[in-house]
C-alpha positions as CSV (number, residue, x, y, z in Angstrom):
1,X,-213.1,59.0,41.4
2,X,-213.5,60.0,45.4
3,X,-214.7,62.7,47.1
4,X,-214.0,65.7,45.6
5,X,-215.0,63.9,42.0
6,X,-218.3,63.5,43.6
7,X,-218.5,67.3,44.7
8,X,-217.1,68.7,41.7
9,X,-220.1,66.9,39.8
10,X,-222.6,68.1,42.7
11,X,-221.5,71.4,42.1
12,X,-221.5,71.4,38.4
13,X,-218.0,72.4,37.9
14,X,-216.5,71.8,34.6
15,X,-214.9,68.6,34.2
16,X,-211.1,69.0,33.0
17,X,-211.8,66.7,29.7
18,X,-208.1,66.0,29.4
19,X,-207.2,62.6,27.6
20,X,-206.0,59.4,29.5
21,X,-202.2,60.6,27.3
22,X,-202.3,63.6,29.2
23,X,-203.3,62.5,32.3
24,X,-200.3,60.7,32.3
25,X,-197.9,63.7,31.5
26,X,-195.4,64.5,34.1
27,X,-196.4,67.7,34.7
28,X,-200.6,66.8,34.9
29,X,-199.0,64.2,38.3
30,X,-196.9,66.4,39.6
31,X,-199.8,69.2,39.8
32,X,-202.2,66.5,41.2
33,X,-199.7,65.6,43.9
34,X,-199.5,69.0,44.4
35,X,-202.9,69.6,45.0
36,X,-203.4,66.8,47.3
37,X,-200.8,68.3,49.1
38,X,-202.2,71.6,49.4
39,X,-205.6,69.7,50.4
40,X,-203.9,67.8,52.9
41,X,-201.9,70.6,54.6
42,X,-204.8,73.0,54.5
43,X,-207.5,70.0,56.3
44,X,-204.6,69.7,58.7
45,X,-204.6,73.7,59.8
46,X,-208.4,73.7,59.6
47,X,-208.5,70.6,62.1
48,X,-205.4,72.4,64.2
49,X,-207.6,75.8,64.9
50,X,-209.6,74.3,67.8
51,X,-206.4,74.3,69.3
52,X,-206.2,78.0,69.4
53,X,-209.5,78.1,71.7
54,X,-207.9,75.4,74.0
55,X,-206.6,76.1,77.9
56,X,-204.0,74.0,77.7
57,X,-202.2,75.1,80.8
58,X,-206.1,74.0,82.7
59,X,-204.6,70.6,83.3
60,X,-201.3,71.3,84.9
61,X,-203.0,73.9,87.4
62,X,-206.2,71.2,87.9
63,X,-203.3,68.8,88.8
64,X,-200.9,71.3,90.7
65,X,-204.3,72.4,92.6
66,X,-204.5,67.9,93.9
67,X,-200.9,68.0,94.4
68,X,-201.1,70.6,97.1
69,X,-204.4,69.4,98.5
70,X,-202.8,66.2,99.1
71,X,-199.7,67.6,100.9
72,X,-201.9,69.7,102.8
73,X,-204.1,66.6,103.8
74,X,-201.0,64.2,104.4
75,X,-199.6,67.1,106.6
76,X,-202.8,67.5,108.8
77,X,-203.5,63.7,109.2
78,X,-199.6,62.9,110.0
79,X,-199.1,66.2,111.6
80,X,-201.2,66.4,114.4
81,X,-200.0,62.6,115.4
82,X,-196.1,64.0,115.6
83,X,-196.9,66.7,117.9
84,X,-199.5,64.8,119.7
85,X,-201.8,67.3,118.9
86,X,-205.8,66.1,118.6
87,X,-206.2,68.6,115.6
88,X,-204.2,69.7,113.1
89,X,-205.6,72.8,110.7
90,X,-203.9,74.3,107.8
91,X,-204.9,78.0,107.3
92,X,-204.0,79.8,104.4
93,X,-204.0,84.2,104.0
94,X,-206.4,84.9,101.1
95,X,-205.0,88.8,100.9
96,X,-207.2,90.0,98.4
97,X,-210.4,89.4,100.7
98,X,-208.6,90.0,103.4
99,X,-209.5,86.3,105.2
100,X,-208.0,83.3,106.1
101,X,-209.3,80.5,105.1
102,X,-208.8,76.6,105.4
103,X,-210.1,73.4,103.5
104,X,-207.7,70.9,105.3
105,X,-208.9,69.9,108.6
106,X,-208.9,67.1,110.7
107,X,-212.3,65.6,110.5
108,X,-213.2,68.9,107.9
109,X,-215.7,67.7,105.3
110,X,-216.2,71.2,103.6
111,X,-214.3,74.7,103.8
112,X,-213.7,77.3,106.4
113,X,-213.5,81.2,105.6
114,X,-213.3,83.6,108.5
């Protein structure tokens, strides 16, 4: 009497019409544990196949990527103190478009390309 009681009827499937005697045969329970096996397993890998579509790597580089930018800013703001330097900037060789670039700057609020 759940769910798939409700869509068997919906559907018009024939009913099994076995007694309440052999309902309770060994072998009827074994094959409906069985089957609610199978069920669960199989609503398992059907919930599991998002996880094919999923970047699961996108996290470690996103936190990598604040890692570095918070070297790179801890660097500049203590950096240029050490040396007694009144600007600190950290530039960074972009080879494949042939530019240096830098978005760690003393006082820098956005990104420089040259």
């Amino acid at each position: 009497g759940g769910f798939v009681d409700a869509m068997v009827a919906k559907l018009k499937l024939p009913y099994h019409n076995l007694t309440r005697e052999q309902l309770n045969l060994r072998k009827s329970r074994v094959f409906s544990t069985l089957g609610g096996c199978v069920g669960v397993v199989t609503g398992c890998l059907l919930g599991m196949t998002c996880l094919f579509f999923m970047d699961t790597q996108k996290a470690d580089r996103l936190k990598k990527a604040q890692e570095l930018t918070s070297i790179f800013v801890t660097v500049v703001e203590d950096g240029h103190k050490l040396v007694n330097a009144e600007r600190a900037t950290i530039w960074l060789l972009d080879k494949e478009n042939e530019e240096i670039w830098s978005r760690v700057s003393t006082n820098l609020t956005s990104e420089i390309r040259i």
